[in-house]
N, C-alpha and C positions, 0 to 999 in steps of 0.2 A: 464591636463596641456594645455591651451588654448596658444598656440603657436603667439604672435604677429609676424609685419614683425619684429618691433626692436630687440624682442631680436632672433630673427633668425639670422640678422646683427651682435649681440652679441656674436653668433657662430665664432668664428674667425678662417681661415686656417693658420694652426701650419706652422712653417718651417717644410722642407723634413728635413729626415734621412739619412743614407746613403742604406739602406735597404727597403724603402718604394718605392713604384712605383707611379708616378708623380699624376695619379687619383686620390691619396689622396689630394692632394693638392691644385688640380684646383677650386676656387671657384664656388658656386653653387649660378647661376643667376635662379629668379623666372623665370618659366614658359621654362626652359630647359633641357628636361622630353625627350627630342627625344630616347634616347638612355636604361634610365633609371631613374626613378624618387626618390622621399624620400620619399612615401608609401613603396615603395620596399625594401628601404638601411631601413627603418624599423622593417619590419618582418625578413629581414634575421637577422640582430642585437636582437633580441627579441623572436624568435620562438624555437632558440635551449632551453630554458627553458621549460623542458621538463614534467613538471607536471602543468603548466599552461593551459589553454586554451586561444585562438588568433583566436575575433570576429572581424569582418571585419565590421564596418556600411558605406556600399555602395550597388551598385549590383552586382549582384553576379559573373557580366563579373572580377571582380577584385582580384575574387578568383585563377584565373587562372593566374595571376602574380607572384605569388610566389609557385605555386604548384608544390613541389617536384625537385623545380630548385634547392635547395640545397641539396650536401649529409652530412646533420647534423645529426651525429648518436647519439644512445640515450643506456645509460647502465642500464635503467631505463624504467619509463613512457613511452607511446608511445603516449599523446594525442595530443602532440605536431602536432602530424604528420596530424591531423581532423585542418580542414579549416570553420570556422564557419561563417556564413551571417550572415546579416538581410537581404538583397536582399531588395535593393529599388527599389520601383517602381515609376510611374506618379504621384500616390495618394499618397505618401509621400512627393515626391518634391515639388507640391501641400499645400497639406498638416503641412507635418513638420515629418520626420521619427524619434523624440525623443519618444516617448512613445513605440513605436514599436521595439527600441531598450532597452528601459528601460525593457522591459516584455521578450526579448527577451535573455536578461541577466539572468532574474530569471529562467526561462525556463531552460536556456544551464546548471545553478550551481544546478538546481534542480535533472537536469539526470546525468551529469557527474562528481558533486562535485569537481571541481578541488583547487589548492592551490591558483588558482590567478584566474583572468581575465584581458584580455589585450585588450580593446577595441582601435581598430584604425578608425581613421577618414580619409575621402578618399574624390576627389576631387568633385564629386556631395554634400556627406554632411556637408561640408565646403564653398560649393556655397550656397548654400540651407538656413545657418545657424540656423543647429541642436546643441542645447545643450549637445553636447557630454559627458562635465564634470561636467551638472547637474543628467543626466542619470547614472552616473557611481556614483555620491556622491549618489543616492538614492538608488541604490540597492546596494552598501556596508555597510548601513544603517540596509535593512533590512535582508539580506543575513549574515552578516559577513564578508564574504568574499569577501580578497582586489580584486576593480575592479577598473584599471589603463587606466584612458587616454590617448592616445598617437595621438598627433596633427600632423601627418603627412601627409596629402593629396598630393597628388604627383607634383601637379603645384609649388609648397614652393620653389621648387630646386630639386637636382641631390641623386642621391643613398645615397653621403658622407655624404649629409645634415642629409639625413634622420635618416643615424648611428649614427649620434650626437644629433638628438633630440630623440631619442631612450634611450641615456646616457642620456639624461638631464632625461626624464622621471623617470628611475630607480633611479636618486639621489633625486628627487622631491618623492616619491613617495613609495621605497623600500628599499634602503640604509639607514640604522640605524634606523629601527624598531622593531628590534628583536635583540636579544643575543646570541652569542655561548653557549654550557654549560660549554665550555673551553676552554680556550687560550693558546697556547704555545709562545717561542720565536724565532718559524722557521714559522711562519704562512705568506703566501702569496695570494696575488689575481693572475690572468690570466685576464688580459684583451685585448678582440679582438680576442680571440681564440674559436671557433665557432665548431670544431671539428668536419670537415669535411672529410670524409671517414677515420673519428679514427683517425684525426689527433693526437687529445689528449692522445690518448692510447698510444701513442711514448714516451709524455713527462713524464708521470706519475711516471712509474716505474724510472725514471733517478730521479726524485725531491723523492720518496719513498727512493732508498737507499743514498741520504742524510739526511733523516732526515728531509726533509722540508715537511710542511703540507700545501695544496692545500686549501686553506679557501672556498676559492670562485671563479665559473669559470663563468664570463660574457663572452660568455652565454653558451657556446660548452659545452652540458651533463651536464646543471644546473640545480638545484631546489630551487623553488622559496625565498624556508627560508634559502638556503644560501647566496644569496644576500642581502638578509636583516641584515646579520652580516656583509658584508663584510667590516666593518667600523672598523674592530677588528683587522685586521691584518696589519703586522710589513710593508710590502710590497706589491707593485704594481708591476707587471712585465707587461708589456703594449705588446702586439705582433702584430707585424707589421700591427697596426693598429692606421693610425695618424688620423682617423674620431674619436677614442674614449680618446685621448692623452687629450683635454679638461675634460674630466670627471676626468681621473687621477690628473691633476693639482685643480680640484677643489674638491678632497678626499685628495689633498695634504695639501687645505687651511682648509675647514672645521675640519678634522680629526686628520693632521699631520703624513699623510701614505707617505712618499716618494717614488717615481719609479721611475723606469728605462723604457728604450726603448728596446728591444730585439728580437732576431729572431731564431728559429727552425729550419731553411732552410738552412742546409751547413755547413760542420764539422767545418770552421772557427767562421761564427755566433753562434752554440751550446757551442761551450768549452767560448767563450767569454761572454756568457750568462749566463753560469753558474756560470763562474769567478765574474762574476758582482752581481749573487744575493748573492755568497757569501760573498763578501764584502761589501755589502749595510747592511747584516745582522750583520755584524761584528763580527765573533767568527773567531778566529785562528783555533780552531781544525776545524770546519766546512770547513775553506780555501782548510788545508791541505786535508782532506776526498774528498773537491772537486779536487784537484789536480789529487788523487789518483786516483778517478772515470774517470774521460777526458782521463789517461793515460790507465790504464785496456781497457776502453770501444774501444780508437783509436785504439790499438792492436788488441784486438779482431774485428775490424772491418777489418783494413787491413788485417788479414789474412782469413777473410771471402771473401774479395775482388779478392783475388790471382788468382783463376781459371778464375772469369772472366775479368782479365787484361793480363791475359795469353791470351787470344782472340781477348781483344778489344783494345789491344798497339796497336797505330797508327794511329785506325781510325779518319775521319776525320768527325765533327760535326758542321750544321750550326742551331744557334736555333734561334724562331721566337715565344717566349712570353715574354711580358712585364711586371709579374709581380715578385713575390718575388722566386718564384720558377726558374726563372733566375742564382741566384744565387745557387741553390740547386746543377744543370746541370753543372754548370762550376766546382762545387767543387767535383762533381761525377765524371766529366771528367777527373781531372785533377788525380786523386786517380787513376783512370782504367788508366792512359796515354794517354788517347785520346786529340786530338788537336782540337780546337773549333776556327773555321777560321773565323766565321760570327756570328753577334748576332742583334735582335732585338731592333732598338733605341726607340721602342713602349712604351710610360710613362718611359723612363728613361731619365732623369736631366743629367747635364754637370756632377756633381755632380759622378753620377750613371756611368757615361761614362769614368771618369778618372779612378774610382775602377776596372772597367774591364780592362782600358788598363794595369793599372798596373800588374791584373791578369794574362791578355792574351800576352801583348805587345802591342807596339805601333804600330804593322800592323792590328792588329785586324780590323774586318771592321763591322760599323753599320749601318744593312739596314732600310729603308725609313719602314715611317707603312706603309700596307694595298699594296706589290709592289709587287705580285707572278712572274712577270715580271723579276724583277731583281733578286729577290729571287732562280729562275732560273738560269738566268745568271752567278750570285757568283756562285754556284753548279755546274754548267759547266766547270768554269774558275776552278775554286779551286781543283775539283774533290772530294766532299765531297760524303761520304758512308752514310749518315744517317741524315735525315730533324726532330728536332724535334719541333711544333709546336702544335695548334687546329686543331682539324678535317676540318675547310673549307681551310685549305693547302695542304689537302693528296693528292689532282688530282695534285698537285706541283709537289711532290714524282714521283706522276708516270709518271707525263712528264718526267721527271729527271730519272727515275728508277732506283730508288734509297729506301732505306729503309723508312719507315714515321713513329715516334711513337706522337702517339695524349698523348698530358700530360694537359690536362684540369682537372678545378677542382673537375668539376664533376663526374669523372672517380674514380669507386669506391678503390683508394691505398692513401694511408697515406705517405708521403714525410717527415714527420717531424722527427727530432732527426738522430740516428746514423743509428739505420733501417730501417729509409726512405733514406737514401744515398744508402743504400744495393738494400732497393725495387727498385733505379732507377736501378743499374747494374744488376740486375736478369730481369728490364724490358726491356733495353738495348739489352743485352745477346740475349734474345726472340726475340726481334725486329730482329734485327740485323742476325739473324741464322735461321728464316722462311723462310719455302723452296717458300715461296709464291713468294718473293723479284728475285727466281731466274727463275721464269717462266714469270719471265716481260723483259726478254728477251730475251727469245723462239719466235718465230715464231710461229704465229696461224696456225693451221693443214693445210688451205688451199692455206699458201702461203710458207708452205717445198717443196724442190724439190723430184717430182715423181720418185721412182726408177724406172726403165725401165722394 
């Protein structure tokens, strides 16, 4: 898929949701890669497919962009996890690297047969201008096997971009060229779910005792012949993911799959989630079974909850991340009774800011991005027991001495569904109850006073 600027232009940013963090949103100007590019929001959107291989034609400094920065787990294949060149050099640039990636295709399906290939283009062989998607129509030619260009060189735009030319490629390319052997009338996609530290493993078993069947999961623990059905199923459940919301609307036109927008993160988003696929699906009895399920599963969660709310009434939490797990933290909070006195206005919308007041109150306070300064200060003022944030906040903590739990993505725990609300209070609990927290305010040996 030879990627114009037009129809990159044709990429259009979606209205927010009320659960999306504002980065989805901000449009992606050429050549605004500071931070992160759309080679990048490519492979993450495209790598968790997990019996594919993802050839890189660049050099090989490009490999190390995406190596292992995600924790996309895999119940399957692991080839995903191999990072594949050509490694360009001078004599290509020179020259012209399409033949060297054309042999270099046969090469990789020769030794490791996988189901696909995912060649991506990167900002040297896009200056260059390699035939990216003549190299790939010949060796699916003589191979068999489908080898998918993806036009993303990282100068295009931002990460967002890149997730969405990611979807355009799999609907150009993989979506509805193959058939299920069967189709039911509970069949759904996952779209945006990436299934990061097992995220996915939360939701499965919850959609399992409904009755609903998982068709297709772009792309968290996929295989490549399920996406090529995924044109089969009754629904779209799109998760918190507005870089791939275009894809969904145009499986909406082509196919006539209707979605939803939904979220995993926070006992309110899950019951609501569920309520909604089972209405999109339209069976009563499904309704009710869903009722059933929300009700069983919030009891047994609260009463899992018990002991550590017995501990953690009261305390006081200031948190400092911007994205959907935001909302995870507040709904964990408010389960254990803890008070959440501060929070991060970091990618969140007015939009985003009224749902928490609503949550928190109208004192609630939102701190500036990137302010450990003040971040401090509220933690002073307030007297908060526990910073939850990124790891380049923890020396915050300990100015503060105060508790710090780092909740980054790439921290290997799953937050999603009803025992990712659990994992947060078991990692609360830990945080919160290390004897470390209490020798931050001890006195170094050498300035105790001397007994005599």
């Amino acid at each position: 898929m030879k990627t114009s600027q037009g129809e990159i232009n044709d990429l259009p940013i979606e209205p927010r949701s009320e659960n999306q963090d504002k980065s989805c949103t901000q449009s992606s100007n050429s050549g605004d890669a500071q931070s992160d590019c759309a080679f990048d929001g490519a492979m993450i959107a495209l790598v968790p497919i997990t019996d594919a291989a993802h050839l890189i034609h660049g050099p090989s400094g490009c490999i190390g962009n995406s190596w292992g920065n995600r924790s996309s787990f895999s119940s399957g294949s692991t080839l995903y996890k191999i990072r594949f060149t050509t490694d360009t050099d001078e004599n290509d640039i020179i020259f012209g690297g399409a033949k060297k990636l054309y042999k270099g295709i046969l090469e990789l399906v020769r030794r490791y047969k996988p189901a696909a290939v995912f060649v991506y283009s990167t900002c040297v062989s896009a200056l260059i201008g390699d035939d990216v998607n003549g190299a790939c129509k010949a060796a699916t030619q003589v191979t068999g096997i489908p080898i998918i260009p993806v036009d993303s060189p990282g100068f295009v735009g931002s990460k967002n971009l890149g997730i969405r030319i990611a979807g355009e490629a799999l609907l150009e390319y993989v979506i509805g060229t193959a058939e299920p052997e069967q189709i039911t009338p509970y069949d759904i996609n996952l779209i945006g779910e990436y299934n990061i530290a097992g995220a996915l493993w939360n939701i499965l078993p919850l959609l399992e005792k409904l009755g609903i069947r998982l068709l297709a999961k772009i792309t968290g623990d996929a295989r490549y012949k399920e996406i090529c059905y995924a044109h089969r199923a009754k629904l779209n459940v799109v998760i918190a993911s507005k870089s791939l919301l275009k894809m969904a609307k145009k499986m909406e036109e082509r196919y006539g799959i209707p979605y939803i927008e939904a979220s995993f993160y926070g006992i309110e988003d899950i019951n609501r989630c569920l309520q909604n696929i089972a209405e999109k699906l339209g069976n009563n009895d499904l309704h009710q079974r869903t009722e059933k399920l929300i009700a069983q599963e919030t009891a047994a969660l609260d009463e899992k909850l018990t002991p550590y709310r017995i501990r953690l009434q009261g305390k006081r939490v200031v948190i400092y991340t911007g994205d959907v797990k935001s909302w995870l933290i507040i709904s964990a909070a408010k389960m254990l009774g803890m008070s959440v006195i501060a929070i991060s206005s970091k990618k969140n919308s007015r939009e985003d800011q009224a749902r928490i007041k609503s949550l928190l109150g109208k004192d609630s306070i939102f701190l500036p991005q990137d302010s450990p300064r003040e971040i401090l200060q509220v933690i002073n003022d307030h007297q908060a027991d526990i910073l939850i944030a990124s790891d380049r906040y923890q020396y915050t903590a300990l100015q503060a001495k105060i508790s710090f739990l780092d909740i980054r993505a790439e921290v290997h725990y799953p937050y999603t569904g009803y025992a990712g609300i659990l994992e947060v209070a078991q990692e609360l609990y830990a945080t919160f109850f290390s004897p470390v927290w209490k020798q931050l305010h001890q006195k170094a040996p050498w300035e105790k006073t001397e007994v005599g």
